[in-house]
N, C-alpha and C positions, 0 to 999 in steps of 0.2 A: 740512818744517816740524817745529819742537821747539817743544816747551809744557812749561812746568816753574815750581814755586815757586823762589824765590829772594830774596834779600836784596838791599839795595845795598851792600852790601861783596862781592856774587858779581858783579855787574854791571861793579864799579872795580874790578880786579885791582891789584898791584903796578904791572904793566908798563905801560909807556904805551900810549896806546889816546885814544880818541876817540867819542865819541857826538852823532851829526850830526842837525840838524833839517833835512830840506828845507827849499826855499823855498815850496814849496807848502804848504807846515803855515802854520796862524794863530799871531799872535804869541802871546808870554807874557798870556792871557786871566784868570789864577784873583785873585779879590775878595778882600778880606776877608772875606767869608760863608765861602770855602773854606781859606783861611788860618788862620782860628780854630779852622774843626771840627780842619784837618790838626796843630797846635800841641795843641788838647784830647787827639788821639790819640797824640802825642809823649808829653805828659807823665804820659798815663794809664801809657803803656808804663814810663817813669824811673820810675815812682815803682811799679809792683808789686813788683820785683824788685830785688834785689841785682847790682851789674854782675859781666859773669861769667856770671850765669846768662841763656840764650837760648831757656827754656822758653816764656815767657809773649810770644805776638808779637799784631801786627795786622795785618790782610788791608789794604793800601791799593788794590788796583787790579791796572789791568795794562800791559804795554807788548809793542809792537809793533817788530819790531827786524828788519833787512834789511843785508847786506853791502852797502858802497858801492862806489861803482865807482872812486872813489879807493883802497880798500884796499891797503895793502901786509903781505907778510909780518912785518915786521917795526914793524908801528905799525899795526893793525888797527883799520879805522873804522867805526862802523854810524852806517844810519839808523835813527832814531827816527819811524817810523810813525805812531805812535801812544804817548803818554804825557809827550810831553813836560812837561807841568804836576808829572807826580809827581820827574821827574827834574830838573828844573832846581832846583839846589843853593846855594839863596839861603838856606836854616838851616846850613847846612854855612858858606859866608862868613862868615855873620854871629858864628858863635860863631870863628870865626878873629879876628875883627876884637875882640869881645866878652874874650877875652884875650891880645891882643897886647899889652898891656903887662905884666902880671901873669904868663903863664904864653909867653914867644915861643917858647919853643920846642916847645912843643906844638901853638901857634899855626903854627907851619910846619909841623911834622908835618901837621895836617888839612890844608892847603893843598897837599902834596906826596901825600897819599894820597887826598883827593877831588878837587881843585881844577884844578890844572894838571899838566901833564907840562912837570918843572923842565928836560930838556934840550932840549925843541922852539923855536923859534922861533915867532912869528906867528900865524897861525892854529891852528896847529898847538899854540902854547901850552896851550889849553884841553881841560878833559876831555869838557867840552860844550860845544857850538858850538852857539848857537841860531841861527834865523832869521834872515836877515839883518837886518830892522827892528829887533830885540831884544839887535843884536852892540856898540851902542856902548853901550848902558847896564847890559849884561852886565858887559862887559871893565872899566866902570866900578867895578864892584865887585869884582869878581874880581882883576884887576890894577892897580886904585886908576888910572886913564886920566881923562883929561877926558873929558865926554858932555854932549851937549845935553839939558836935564831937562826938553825939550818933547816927545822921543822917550820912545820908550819906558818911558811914566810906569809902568803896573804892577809891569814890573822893580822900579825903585829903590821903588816903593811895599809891596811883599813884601819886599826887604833889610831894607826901615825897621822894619816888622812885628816881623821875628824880633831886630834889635838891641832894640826897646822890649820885647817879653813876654823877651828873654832879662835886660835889666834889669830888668824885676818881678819874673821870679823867682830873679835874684841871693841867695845867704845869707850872708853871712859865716860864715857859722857854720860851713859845710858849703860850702866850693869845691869839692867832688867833685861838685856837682849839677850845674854846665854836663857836665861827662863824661858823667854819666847821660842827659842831654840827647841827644848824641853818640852815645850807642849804642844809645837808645833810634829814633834817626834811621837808622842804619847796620845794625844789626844783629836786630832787632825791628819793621820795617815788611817786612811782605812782600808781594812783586810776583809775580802769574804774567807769564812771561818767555814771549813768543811769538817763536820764534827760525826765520828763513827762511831755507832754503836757496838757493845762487846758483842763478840761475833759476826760482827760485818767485817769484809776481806777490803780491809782502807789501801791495798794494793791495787786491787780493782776497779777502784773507786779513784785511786788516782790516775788510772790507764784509761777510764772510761771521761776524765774531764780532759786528757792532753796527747790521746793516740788513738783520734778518730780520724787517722788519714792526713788531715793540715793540723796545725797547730793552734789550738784556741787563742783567740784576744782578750784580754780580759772583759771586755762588753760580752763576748762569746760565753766567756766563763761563768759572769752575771745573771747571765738569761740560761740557762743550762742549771743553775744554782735556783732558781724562780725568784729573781732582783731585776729589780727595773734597769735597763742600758743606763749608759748614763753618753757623756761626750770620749773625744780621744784623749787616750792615759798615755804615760809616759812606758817605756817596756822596761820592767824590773822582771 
């Protein structure tokens, strides 16, 4: 087992690749109670710093990651243990979608460096694969696909989220601000990355960081992972 801080631009490489939810995982669960704090800590991050600079970050959590047993050499798959809520990339769509007519080609950019693997086919398309209940209103937005909007309501109810606060805080003034947005999401949310080796039981391993009796904090989580505490986080 490896435990390490990380970003989600260390998690999405270039290369294609894949981030698998079991079927056993619960669907796409997070409210708007956690979508608002997760957007307050977005923009808390846009708006310290000059982009560029990747001093100033945010502790969001953590995630649980295990080799599939689909893996291949050359298109490496994990399972998502545990995190999926942080990883599933409905602000990343949304500011795709958010300048697709104004800026398309940037607009593919994120799409081609978070989004999809442009040369896969099928399931395979996706950089993340949720659960299976969560797959048709996923690909809904991600691949623009028909979806029944009786399924999987939270999905398209989180996309809708980040399209309206990303139109409130639209500026003309200042079209560099979706960017800020962007890297404030990519490069200044930080994840402790709990990474299992083939043959390690990452069930275990997720029982033993969050059903010791009370519930870990993420400083708890930190210091249990061998990372320095750090101050109070927000609870994702």
């Amino acid at each position: 087992m490896q435990a390490k801080e990380t970003l989600f631009d260390d998690l999405v490489p270039g290369r294609a690749q894949q981030s698998q939810v079991p079927l056993c995982q619960r669907t796409y669960s997070w409210t708007e109670k956690q979508l608002a704090q997760l957007w307050d800590d977005i923009l808390e991050q846009a708006e310290l710093v000059e982009p560029g600079d990747k001093w100033s970050t945010h502790f969001l959590g953590s995630v649980v990651l295990g080799p599939s047993p689909q893996n291949e050499p050359t298109f490496p798959r994990w399972l998502v243990v545990d995190g999926q809520q942080r990883l599933t990339t409905l602000a990343l769509a949304a500011i795709r979608d958010h300048i697709a007519d104004s800026e398309p080609d940037e607009a593919e950019r994120v799409d081609e460096e978070y989004l999809i693997n442009k040369r896969r086919k099928g399931a395979d398309r996706y950089r993340l694969l949720p659960t299976q209940a969560d797959r048709p209103q996923y690909a809904a937005h991600i691949l623009d696909t028909p979806a029944d909007q009786a399924a999987g309501d939270r999905v398209t109810a989180a996309y809708r989220f980040f399209r309206r606060k990303l139109v409130e805080a639209n500026n003309p003034a200042s079209p560099e601000d979706v960017f800020r947005i962007e890297q404030a999401i990519t490069s200044r949310l930080t994840l402790v990355a709990v990474t299992a080796e083939r043959g390690d039981n990452v069930h275990r391993i997720f029982e033993s960081l969050n059903n010791t009796g009370l519930k870990l904090s993420q400083a708890d989580l930190r210091t249990a992972c061998g990372l320095p505490r750090r101050g109070s986080h927000s609870p994702h």
